[in-house]
C-alpha positions, 0 to 999 in steps of 0.5 A, spaced: 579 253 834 581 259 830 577 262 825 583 263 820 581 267 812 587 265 806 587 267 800 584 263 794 583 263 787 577 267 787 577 271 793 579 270 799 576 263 803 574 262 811 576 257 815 576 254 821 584 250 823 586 246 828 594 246 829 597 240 833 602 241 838 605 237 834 609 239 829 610 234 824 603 232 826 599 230 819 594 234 816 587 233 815 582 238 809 576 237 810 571 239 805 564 240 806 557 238 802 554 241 796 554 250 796 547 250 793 544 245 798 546 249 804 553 245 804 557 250 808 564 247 813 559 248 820 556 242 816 554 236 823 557 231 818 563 235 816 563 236 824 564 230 826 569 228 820 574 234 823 574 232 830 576 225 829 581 227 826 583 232 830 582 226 836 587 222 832 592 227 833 592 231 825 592 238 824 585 239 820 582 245 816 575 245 814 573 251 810 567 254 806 568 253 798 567 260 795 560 264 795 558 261 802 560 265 808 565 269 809 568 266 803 568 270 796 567 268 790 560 265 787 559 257 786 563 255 779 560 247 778 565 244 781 571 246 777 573 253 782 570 248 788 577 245 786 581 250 786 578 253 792 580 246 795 588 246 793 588 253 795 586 249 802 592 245 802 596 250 800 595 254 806 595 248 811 602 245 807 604 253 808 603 253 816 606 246 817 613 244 813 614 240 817 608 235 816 608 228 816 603 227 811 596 229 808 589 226 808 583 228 804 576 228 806 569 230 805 561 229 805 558 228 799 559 233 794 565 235 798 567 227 797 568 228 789 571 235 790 576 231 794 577 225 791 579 229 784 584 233 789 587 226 791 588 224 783 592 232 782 596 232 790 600 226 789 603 228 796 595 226 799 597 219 803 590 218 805 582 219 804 575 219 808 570 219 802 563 219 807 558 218 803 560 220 796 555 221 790 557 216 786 549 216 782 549 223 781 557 225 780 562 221 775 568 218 778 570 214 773 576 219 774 579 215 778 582 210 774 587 208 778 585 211 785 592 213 787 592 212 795 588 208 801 582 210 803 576 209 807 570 210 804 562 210 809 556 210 806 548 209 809 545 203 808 538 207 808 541 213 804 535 217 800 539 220 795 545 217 793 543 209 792 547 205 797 549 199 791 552 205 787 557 207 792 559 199 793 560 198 787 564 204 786 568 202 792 568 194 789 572 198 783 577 201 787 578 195 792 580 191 786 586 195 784 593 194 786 597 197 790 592 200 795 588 197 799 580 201 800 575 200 806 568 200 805 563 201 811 556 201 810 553 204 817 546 200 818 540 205 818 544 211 817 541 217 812 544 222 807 545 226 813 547 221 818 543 225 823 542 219 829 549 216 826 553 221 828 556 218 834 557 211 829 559 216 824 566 219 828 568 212 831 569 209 825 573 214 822 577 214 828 578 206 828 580 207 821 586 212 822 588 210 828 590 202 824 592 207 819 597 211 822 600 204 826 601 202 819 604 207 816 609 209 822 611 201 821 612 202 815 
């Protein structure tokens, strides 16, 4: 799993990539929890979401949002956080011409961050929205939510209110034309500290119908 550093809108950005043998594998950007609450991409819930990924066959990038690790720059708010993330994107997209799709993912803040990139990348073909912030973030851009999705969440989550996130979920699940998942995991916090295990395996479920549905298609 190389370290790889690409440049961003602020500086340059640390990462760690997983290429598939693959060629025309599809990709995978894995975007990390809040910079300010010691959010970095070694993160064990980001983790777990890369390496599902990487199981199911993707090419992953997870990285450091500016100002954490190696990356430079400073915590912007949001606003260079996305920017950061379509620098990701275009790196990986740039290392894999030849791909076959593109998916986003996050934890928490990296979860808004995520899904505002899929609003502005039309080429995003999928999400995995772990346990988005939906009491402590807008998301009302989504309107409509352009791809299907999957979107995980704790029932015994501390900070972000498991009816919250449903009723984001329900929203989404009501539009046309795509079809979005919502999985609650029973007793699992914040930070899926003992769910880790339950955490990857539904991740893993899902692409892997996912991906039978898209090569029918």
């Amino acid at each position: 799993m190389p370290d790889v550093i690409f440049n961003g809108p602020d500086g340059r950005l640390e990462g760690r990539y997983h290429p598939s043998a693959d060629s025309s594998a599809p990709l995978a950007l894995v975007l990390h929890p809040h910079p300010q609450y010691g959010g970095t991409m070694n993160n064990k819930v980001v983790f777990t979401i890369f390496h599902a990924f990487a199981r199911r066959g993707f090419s992953v990038l997870r990285f450091n949002f500016r100002g954490v690790g190696r990356s430079q720059g400073v915590y912007d708010g949001g606003p260079g956080e996305l920017a950061d993330a379509a620098a990701a994107l275009d790196w990986m997209q740039a290392m894999n011409t030849n791909a076959s799709a593109c998916w986003i993912s996050g934890f928490s803040f990296g979860a808004w961050i995520g899904m505002q990139l899929l609003m502005r990348r039309p080429e995003l073909a999928g999400f995995i929205s772990v346990a988005p912030p939906a009491s402590l973030f807008d998301f009302t851009f989504l309107a409509p939510c352009p791809s299907s999705g999957l979107i995980i969440h704790g029932t015994a989550d501390q900070l972000v209110a498991e009816a919250d996130v449903q009723k984001l979920a329900n929203r989404l699940a009501n539009q046309r034309d795509i079809t979005v998942e919502y999985r609650p995991i029973k007793g699992a916090s914040h930070f899926f500290e003992k769910e880790q295990e339950v955490l990857g395996a539904t991740i893993e479920d899902y692409l892997k119908r996912a991906l039978l549905t898209a090569k029918a298609s």
